[in-house]
C-alpha positions in Angstrom: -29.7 -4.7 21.1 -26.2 -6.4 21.0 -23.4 -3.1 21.7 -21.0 -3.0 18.4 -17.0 -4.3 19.4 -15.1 -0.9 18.9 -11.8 -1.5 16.3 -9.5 1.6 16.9 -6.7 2.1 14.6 -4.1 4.0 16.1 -0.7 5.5 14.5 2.0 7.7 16.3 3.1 7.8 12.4 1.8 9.8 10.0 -1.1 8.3 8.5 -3.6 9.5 5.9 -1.6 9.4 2.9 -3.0 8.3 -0.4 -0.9 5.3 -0.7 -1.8 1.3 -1.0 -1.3 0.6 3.3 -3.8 3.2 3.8 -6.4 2.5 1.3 -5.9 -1.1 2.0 -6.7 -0.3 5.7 -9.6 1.6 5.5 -11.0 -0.6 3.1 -10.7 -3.5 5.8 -12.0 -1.5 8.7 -15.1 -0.5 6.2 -16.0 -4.1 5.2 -15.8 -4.7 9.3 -18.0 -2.3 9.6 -20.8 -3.5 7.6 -20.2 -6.7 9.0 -21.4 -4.8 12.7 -18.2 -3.5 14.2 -17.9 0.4 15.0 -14.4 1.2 13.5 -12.4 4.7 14.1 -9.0 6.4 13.9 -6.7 8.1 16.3 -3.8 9.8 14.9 -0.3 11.7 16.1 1.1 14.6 13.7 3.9 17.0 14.8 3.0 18.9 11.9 -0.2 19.8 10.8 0.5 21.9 7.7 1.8 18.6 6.5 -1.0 16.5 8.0 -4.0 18.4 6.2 -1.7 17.8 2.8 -1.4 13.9 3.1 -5.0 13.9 3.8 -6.7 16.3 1.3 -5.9 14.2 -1.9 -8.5 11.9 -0.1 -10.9 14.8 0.5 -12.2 14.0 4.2 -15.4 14.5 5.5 -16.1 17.2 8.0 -12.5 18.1 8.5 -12.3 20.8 11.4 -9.5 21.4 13.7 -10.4 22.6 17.0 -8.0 22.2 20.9 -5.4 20.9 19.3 -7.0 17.9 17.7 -8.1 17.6 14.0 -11.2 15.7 13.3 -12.4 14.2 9.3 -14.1 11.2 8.2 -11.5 9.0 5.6 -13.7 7.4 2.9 -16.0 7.2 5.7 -14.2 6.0 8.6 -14.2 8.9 11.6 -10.4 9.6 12.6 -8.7 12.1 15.1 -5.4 13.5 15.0 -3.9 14.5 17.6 -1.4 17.9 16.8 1.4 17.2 19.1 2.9 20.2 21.0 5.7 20.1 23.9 7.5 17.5 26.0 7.2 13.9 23.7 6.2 12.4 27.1 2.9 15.1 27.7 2.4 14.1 24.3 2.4 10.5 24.5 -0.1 10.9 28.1 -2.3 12.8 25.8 -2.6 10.4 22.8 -2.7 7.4 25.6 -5.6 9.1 27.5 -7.7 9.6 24.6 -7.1 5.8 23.6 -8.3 4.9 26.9 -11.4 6.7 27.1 -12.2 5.2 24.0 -12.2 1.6 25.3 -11.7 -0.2 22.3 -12.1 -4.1 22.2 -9.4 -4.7 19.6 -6.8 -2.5 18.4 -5.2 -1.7 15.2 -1.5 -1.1 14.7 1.0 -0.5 11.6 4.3 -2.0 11.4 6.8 -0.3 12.3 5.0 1.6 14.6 6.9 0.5 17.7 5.8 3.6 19.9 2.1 3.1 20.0 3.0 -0.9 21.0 4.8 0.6 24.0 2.3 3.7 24.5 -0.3 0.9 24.9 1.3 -2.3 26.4 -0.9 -2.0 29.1 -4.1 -2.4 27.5 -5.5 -5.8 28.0 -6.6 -6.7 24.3 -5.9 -8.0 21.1 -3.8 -5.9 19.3 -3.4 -6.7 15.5 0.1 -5.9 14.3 -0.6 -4.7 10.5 2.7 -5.6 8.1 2.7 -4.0 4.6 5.9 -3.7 3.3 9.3 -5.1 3.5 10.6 -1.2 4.5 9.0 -2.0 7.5 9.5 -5.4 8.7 13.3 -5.7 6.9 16.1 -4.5 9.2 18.0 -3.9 5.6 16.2 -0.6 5.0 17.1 0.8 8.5 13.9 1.4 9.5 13.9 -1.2 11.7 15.7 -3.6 14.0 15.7 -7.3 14.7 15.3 -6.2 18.5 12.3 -4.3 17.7 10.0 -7.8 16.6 11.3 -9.9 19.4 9.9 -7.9 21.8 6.6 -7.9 20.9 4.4 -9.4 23.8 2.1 -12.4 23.2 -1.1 -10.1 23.1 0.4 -8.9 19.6 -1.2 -10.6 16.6 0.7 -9.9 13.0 -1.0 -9.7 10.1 1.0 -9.3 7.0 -0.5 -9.0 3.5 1.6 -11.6 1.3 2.9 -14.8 2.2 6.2 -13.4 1.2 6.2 -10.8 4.1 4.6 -13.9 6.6 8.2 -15.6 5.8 10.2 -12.4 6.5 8.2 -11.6 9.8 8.7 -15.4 11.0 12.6 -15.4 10.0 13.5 -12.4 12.1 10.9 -13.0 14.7 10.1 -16.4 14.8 6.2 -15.3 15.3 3.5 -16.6 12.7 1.3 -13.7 11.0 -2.1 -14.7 9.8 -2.2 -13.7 5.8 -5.0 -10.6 4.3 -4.4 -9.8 1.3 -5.6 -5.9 0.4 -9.0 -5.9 -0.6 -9.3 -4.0 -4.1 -13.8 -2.8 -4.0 -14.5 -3.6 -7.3 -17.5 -1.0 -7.2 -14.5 1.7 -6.6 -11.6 0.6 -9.3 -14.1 -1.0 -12.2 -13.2 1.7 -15.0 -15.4 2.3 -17.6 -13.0 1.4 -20.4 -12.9 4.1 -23.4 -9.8 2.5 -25.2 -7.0 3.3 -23.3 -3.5 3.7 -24.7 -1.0 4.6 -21.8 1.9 2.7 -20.8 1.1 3.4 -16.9 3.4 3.7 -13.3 1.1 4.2 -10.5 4.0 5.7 -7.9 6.4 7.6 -10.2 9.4 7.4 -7.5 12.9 6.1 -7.4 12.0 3.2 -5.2 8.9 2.1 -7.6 11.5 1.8 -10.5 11.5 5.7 -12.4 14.4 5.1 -13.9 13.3 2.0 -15.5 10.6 3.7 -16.6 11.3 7.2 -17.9 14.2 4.9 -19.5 11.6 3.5 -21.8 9.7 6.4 -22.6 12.9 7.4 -24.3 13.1 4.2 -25.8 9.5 4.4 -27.5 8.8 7.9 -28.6 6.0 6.5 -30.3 4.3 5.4 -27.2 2.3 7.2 -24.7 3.4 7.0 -21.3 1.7 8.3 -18.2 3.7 8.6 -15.3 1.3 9.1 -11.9 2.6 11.2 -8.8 2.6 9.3 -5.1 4.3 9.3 -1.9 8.2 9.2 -1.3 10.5 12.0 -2.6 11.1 13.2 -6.4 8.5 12.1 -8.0 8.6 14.5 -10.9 10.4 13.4 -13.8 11.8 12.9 -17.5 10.4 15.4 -19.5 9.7 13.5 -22.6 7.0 14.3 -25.6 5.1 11.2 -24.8 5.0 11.1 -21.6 2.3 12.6 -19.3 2.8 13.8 -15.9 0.0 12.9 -13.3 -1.2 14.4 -10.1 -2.2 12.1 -6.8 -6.1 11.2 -7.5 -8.3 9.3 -4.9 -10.3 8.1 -7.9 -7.9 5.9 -9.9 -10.3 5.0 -12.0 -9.2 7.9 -13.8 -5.8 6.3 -14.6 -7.1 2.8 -15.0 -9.5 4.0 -17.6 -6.4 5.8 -19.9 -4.1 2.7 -19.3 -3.2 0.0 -21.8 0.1 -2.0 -19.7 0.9 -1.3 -16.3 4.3 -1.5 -15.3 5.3 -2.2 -11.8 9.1 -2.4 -12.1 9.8 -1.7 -8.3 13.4 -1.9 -6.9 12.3 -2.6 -3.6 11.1 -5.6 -1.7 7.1 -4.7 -2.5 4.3 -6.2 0.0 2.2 -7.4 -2.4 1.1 -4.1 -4.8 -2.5 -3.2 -4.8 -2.3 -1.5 -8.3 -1.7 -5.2 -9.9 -4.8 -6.2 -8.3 -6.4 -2.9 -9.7 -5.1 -3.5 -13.1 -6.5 -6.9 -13.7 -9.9 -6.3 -12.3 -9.8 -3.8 -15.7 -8.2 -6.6 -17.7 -4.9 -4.7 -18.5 -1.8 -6.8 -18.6 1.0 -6.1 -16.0 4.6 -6.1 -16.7 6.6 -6.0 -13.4 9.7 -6.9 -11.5 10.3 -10.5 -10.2 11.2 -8.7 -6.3 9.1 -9.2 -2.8 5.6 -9.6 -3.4 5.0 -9.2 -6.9 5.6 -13.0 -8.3 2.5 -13.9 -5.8 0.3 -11.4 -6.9 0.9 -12.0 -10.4 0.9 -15.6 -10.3 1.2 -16.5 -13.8 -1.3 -13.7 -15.6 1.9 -11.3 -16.2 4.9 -10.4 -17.6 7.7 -10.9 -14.8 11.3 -9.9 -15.1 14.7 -10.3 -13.5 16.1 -7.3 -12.1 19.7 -6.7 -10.9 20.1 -7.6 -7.2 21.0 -4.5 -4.8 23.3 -6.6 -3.1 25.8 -4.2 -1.2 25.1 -1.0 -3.0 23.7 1.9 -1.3 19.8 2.0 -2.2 19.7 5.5 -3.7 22.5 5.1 -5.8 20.8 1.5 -6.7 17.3 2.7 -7.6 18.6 6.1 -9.6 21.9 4.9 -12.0 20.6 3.6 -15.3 23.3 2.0 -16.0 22.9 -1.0 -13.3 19.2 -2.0 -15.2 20.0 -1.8 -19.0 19.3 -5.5 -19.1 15.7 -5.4 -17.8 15.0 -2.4 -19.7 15.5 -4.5 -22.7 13.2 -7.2 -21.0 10.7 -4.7 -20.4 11.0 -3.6 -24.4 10.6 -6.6 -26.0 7.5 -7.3 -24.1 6.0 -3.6 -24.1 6.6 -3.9 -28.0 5.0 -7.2 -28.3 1.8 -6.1 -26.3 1.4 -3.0 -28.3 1.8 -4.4 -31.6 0.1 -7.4 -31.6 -3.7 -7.4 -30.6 -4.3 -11.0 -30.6 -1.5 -11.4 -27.6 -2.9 -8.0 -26.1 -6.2 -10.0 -26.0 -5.1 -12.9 -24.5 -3.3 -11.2 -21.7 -6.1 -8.9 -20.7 -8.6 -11.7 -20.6 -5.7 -13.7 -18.2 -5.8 -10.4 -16.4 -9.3 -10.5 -15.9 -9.4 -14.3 -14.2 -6.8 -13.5 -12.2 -8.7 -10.8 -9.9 -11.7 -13.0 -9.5 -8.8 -15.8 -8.2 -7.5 -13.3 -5.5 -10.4 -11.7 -4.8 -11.8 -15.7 -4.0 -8.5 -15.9 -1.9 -9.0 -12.9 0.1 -12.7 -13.3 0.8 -11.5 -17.1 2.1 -8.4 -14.8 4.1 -11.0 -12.5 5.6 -13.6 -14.8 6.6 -11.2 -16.7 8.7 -9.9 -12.8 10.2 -14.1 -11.7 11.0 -14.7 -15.3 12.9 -11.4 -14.8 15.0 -12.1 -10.9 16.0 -15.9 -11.5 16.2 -15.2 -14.5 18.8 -13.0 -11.9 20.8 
């Protein structure tokens, strides 16, 4: 019997989160597996407190902690984590050991992690350089430098998951990523519809446009908003009568089948946002922001609007003064009022919804055949 190809995913950074670069990862490495590769995670955490609350919203399998390493299955894929302690160099030996004695054929590696490139560049395979967002690939954000992407050696493969982020990668690198967009199961996000009526924002934070938000909530006492908690800092919020306050879930089909619109109206350069893809598989029209990734993923099945450039400004005070988006709130309103009001142009947006997933998910099975022949001829 043919010996599987062994895909490791490893991360210095914290990784486990219930966000869309994780889900959209373990999704892929699941699908390889079914298509016959053995696919695991090794992990670094200086905190494990912290670790065991990223990972819990996703409630692991097996999760014991034992010699300083955590062990848990993710939505089924095995993953260690190694609890760091001491010199950052002993550290580093550790984590690189274990790699070794793995002896993976290819390996997996999220941009901007820059530390497991170097912990590794002496590993003599493929590694697959995983772009999500434009916090990591944008030296704008500070997260990142221009240095950082040309050095990457030749045995570095990007992949980034919109066209738009290929474009940024190639202007500050001059290296071509291969394009995947995140796979959305449609077994896992397929609501069972029961009528919803919420005016829904998956990631209630700055960066993912709260202000925008919570600013029509005030505008529509009349409407219901539900505002769902996610990663980054301050995600609570407005404390309107209409408008519902939502705990991380790893089942958001819970949210998808309470929603009506979904607004995406993110301040930030997004990837190419998951929760669009999530929305229209349930045929429920999307109004977002015309920044990053989200024209592509939309295409021309939603609502997009013209937000005020950042330009110069400092990004917190950007994404949290009200003031700066009083013009795309009134977008936003307008069309929220429209959808809500008038069923015949609810109905043909949700049905436009609906075509659209089956046109990206046609796209991304093209994408990912294209991804298994290259790896599988490895």
């Amino acid at each position: 019997m043919r010996e599987k190809k062994k895909i490791l995913l490893i991360s210095c950074l914290p990784f486990g989160a219930l966000n869309g670069e994780t889900l959209s990862l373990l999704d892929l490495m699941k699908k390889l597996e079914k298509d016959g590769f053995e696919c695991r995670v090794i992990s670094l955490t200086r905190d494990l407190a912290k670790h065991l609350q990223r990972i819990t919203v996703q409630k692991p399998a097996g999760l014991r902690v034992e010699n300083n390493i955590c062990t848990c299955a993710l939505q089924g894929i095995s993953m260690e984590t190694v609890i760091a302690s001491g010199k950052v160099q002993d550290v580093e030996n550790v984590f690189r050991g274990m790699v070794y004695r793995m002896a993976p054929d290819i390996v997996f590696i999220r941009c901007p992690d820059f530390v497991s490139l170097r912990i590794i560049k002496d590993l003599r395979i493929p590694k697959y350089f995983f772009v999500h967002d434009a916090f990591s690939v944008d030296p704008k954000y500070g997260f990142v430098s221009k240095k950082d992407f040309c050095s990457l050696g030749k045995d570095v493969r990007p992949i980034a998951v919109s066209a738009f982020l290929m474009n940024k990668l190639k202007a500050i690198s001059k290296r071509k990523a291969r394009l995947l967009y995140p796979f959305v199961d449609k077994k896992k996000f397929l609501a069972k519809r029961t009528g919803g009526d919420r005016i829904t924002i998956m990631n209630n934070n700055p960066y993912k446009g709260k202000i925008i938000f919570e600013s029509l909530a005030g505008l529509f006492p009349a409407y219901r908003f539900l505002a769902c908690k996610g990663w980054g800092k301050d995600s609570g919020g407005a404390n309107f009568k209409n408008l519902e306050h939502m705990d991380m879930t790893n089942d958001a089909r819970r949210i998808l089948s309470r929603t009506k619109i979904l607004l995406c109206p993110s301040l930030i350069d997004d990837g190419y946002p998951r929760t669009i893809v999530e929305a229209f598989l349930n045929g429920i029209p999307v109004v977002a922001n015309k920044v990053g990734g989200i024209p592509e993923s939309i295409g021309d099945a939603g609502h997009l609007i013209n937000v005020r450039p950042q330009r110069k400004m400092p990004l917190d005070r950007y994404c949290s003064d009200a003031r700066l988006h009083r013009v795309a709130v009134v977008q936003y309103a307008k069309i929220i009022d429209k959808l809500m009001e008038d069923d015949s142009y609810y109905r043909l947006w949700s049905k436009t919804a609906e075509k659209a997933y089956f046109r990206i998910e046609g796209e991304y099975q093209l994408q990912y055949k294209g991804f298994l022949k290259e790896i599988s001829s490895i």
